[in-house]
C-alpha positions in Angstrom: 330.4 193.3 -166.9 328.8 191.7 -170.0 331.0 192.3 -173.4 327.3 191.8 -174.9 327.9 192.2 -178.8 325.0 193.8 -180.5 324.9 194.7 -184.1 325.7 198.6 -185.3 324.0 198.5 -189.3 326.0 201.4 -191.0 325.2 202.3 -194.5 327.8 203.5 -196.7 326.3 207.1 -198.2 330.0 208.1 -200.3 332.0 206.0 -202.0 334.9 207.3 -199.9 333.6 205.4 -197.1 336.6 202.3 -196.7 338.5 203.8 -199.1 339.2 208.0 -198.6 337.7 207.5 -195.1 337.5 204.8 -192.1 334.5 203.5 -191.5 334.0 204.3 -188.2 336.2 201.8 -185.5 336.8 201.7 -181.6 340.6 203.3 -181.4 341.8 200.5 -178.5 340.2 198.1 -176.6 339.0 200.0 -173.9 337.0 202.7 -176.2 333.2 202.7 -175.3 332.4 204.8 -178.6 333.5 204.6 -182.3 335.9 207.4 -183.9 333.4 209.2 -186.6 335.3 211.2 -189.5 334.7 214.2 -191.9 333.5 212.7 -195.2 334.7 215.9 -197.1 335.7 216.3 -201.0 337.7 219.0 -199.7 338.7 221.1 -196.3 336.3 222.8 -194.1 336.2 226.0 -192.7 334.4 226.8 -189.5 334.6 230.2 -188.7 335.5 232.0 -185.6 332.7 231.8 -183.2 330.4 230.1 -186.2 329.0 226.5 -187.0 329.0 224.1 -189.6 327.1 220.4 -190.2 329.8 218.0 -191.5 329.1 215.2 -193.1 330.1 211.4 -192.0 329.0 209.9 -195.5 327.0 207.3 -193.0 323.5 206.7 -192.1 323.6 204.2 -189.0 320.4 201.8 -187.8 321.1 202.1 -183.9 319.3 198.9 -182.8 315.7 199.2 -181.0 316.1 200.0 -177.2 319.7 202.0 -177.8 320.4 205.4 -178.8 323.6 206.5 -180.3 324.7 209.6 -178.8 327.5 211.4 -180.8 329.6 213.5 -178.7 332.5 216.1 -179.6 336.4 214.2 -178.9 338.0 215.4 -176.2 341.2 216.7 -177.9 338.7 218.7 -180.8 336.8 220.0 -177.2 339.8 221.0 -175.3 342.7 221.7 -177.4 341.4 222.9 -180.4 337.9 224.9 -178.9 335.5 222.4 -181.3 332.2 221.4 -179.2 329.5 220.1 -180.7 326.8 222.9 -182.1 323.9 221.4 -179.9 326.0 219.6 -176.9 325.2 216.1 -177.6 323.9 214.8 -180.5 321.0 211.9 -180.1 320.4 209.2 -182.9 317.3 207.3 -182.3 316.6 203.8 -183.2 313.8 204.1 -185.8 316.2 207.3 -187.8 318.0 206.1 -190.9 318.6 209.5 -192.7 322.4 210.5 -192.9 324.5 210.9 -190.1 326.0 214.8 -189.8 327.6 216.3 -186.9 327.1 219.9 -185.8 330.2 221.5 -184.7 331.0 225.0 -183.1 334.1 227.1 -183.0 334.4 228.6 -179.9 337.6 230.4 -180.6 338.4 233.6 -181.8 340.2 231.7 -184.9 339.0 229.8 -188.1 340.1 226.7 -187.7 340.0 224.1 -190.5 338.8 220.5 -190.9 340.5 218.4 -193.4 338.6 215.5 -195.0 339.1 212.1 -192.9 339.9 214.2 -189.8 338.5 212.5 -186.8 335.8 214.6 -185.3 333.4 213.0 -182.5 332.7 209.9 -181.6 329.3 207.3 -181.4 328.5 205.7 -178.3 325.4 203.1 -178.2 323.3 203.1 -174.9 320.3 201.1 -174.1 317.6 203.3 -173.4 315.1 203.5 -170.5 311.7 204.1 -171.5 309.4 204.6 -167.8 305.8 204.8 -168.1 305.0 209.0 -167.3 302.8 209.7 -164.2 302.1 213.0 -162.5 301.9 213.3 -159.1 300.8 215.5 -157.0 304.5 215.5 -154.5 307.9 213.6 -155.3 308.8 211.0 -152.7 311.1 212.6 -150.3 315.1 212.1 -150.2 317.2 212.8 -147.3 318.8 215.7 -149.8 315.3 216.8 -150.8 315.6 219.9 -153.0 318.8 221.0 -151.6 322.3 221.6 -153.4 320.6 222.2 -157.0 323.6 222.0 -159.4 326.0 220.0 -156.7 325.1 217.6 -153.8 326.3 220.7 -151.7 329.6 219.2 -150.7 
């Protein structure tokens, strides 16, 4: 597989950014997505059961024909009950406002987010864009309509 290195423009929006907080950075070798952190002045509440938009202190250019999709960090999802507010998160390649990240507690428990914490992470895609066409019937498949929501194994 190609290690194809394509450029991730990230714009600085706090002067904490490098300093108080990472920029964002792949935690080993293997990482397909960047660690993104709470650019906070001080710790976060989110409420049991509520949501909050935290701030990254970054606006990002995600190069034409990618999206960055921002998704919650396993250890936030499953240890700590933190998903992300609207599932995934989509940054299209013409945006350039600033990067926040909509996170939900799903526990019965306030549960507080200190500034720098590591929150989600950024992965960049390329992006399919097929022409639309309606059609009157879908080719058929072997599996047709059959097994919605498995492949019925």
């Amino acid at each position: 597989m190609s290690n194809q290195k394509i450029p991730l423009l990230i714009q600085a929006l706090s002067d904490k950014i490098g300093r108080e907080i990472p920029l964002p950075y792949y935690a080993t070798d293997g990482a397909a997505a960047v660690d993104l952190h709470a650019c906070l002045d001080e710790p976060m509440i989110i409420p049991a059961g509520g949501q909050v938009v935290v701030p990254t202190g970054l606006a990002v250019a995600v190069p034409e024909g990618y999206v960055g999709i921002v998704a919650v960090r396993s250890s936030m999802g499953i240890r700590r009950g933190i998903t992300l507010s609207n599932a995934i998160g989509v940054i299209d390649s013409d945006y350039r406002g600033p990067l926040g990240v909509g996170l939900r507690n799903t526990t019965g428990e306030d549960y507080v987010l200190q500034p720098g914490d590591r929150m989600a992470q950024l992965l960049v895609v390329p992006v399919l864009r097929p022409e639309i066409h309606l059609v009157e019937a879908l080719p058929e498949t072997e599996r047709g309509a059959g097994g919605f929501g498995s492949t019925g194994r």
